[in-house]
C-alpha positions as a printed Julia matrix, in Angstrom:
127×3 Matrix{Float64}:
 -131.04  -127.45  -82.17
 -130.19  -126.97  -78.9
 -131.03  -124.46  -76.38
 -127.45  -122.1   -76.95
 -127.84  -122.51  -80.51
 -132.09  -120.98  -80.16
 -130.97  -118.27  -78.29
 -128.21  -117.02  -79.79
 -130.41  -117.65  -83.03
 -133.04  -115.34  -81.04
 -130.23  -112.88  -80.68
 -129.54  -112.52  -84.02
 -133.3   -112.15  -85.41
 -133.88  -108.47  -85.35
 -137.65  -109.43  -86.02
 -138.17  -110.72  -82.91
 -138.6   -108.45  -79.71
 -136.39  -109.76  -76.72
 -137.63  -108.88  -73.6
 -135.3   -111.52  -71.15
 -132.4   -110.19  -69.7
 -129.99  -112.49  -71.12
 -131.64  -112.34  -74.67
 -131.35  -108.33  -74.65
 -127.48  -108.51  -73.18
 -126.75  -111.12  -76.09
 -128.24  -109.08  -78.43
 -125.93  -105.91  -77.28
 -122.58  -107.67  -77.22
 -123.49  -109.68  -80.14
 -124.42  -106.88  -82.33
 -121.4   -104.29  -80.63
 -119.19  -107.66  -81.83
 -120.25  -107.53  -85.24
 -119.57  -103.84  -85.94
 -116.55  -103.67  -83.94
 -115.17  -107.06  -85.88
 -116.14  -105.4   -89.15
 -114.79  -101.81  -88.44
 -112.21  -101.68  -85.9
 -113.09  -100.84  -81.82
 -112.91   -97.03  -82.06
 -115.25   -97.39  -85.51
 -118.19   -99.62  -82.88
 -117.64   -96.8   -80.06
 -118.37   -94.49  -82.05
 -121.32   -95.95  -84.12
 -122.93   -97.08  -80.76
 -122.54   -94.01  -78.97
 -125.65   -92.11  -80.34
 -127.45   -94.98  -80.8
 -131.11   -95.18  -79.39
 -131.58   -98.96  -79.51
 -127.83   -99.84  -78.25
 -126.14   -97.02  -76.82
 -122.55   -98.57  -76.01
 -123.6    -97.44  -71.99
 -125.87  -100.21  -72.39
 -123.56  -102.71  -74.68
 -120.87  -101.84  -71.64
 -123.67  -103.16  -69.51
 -124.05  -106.47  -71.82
 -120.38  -107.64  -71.32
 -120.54  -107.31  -67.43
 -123.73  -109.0   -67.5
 -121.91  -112.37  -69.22
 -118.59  -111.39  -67.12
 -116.68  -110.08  -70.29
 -115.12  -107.63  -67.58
 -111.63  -107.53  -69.6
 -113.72  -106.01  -72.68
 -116.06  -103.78  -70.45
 -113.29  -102.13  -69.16
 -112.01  -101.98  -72.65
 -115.05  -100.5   -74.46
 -115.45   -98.22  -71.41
 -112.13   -96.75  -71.6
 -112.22   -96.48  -75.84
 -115.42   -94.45  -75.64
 -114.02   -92.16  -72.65
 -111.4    -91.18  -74.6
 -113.19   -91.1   -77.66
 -115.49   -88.53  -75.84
 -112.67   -86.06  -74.72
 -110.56   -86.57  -77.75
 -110.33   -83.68  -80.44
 -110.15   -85.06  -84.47
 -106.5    -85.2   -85.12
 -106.07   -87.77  -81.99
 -108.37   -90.24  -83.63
 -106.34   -92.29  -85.67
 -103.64   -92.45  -82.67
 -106.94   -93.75  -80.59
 -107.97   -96.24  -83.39
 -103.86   -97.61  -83.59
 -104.04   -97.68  -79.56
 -107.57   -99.65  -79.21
 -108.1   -101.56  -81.89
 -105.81  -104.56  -81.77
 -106.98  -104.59  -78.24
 -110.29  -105.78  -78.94
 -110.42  -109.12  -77.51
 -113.45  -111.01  -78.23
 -114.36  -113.99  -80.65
 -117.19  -115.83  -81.5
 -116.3   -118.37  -79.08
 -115.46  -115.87  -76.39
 -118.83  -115.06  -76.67
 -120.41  -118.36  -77.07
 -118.73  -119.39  -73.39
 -119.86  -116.34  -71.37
 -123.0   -117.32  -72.91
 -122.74  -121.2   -71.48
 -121.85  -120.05  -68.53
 -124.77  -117.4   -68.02
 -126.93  -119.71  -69.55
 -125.93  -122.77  -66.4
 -126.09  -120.27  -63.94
 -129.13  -118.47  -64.51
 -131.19  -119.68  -67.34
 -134.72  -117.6   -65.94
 -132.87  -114.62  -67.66
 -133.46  -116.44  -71.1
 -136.58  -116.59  -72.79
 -138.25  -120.02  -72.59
 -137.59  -122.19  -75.87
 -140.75  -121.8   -78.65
């Protein structure tokens, strides 16, 4: 296995405590991806917004950490509007954000190459 494949293995093992940078911001985006994949943008917003162990501030964070600016500014946006919206906007937000959401598994797995070449100190040390 190589050293992408352990940590975004590490990422995914909610057993294991990640304390490196790049392990935690993985761990945001990856998890944000999976619930916003799953449910729909607006549907992730919303989930991660009272969140204590990834607050979307945080998982907003995690995608301008790997350079994901595009869906930074995206996420950012949905949950501003989420916040100031009243309930009968909320399907016209869902219809607006959702097909917006731009990342894939590979998306991911790049920014994570990338980060990984340029600063792999901010990754735990392979076990």
């Amino acid at each position: 296995m190589n050293d992408l494949d352990c940590i975004w293995n590490r990422a995914l093992d909610y057993d294991l405590a990640v304390a490196a940078p790049g392990d935690r911001a993985l761990r945001d985006v990856l998890t944000f991806d999976g619930t916003a994949s799953n449910g729909g943008l607006l549907n992730a917003v919303e989930s991660f917004s009272g969140d204590p162990e990834f607050p979307v501030e945080r998982v907003i964070e995690a995608f301008h950490y790997f350079s994901m600016e595009r869906t930074a500014m995206l996420v950012s946006s949905c949950a501003a509007r989420r916040r100031s919206a009243e309930d009968r906007e909320l399907e016209s937000l869902e219809i607006e954000f959702d097909p917006q959401y731009p990342v894939a598994g590979e998306d991911i797995s790049a920014a994570l190459e990338v980060k990984l070449m340029a600063a792999p100190q901010a990754f735990q040390a392979r076990e």
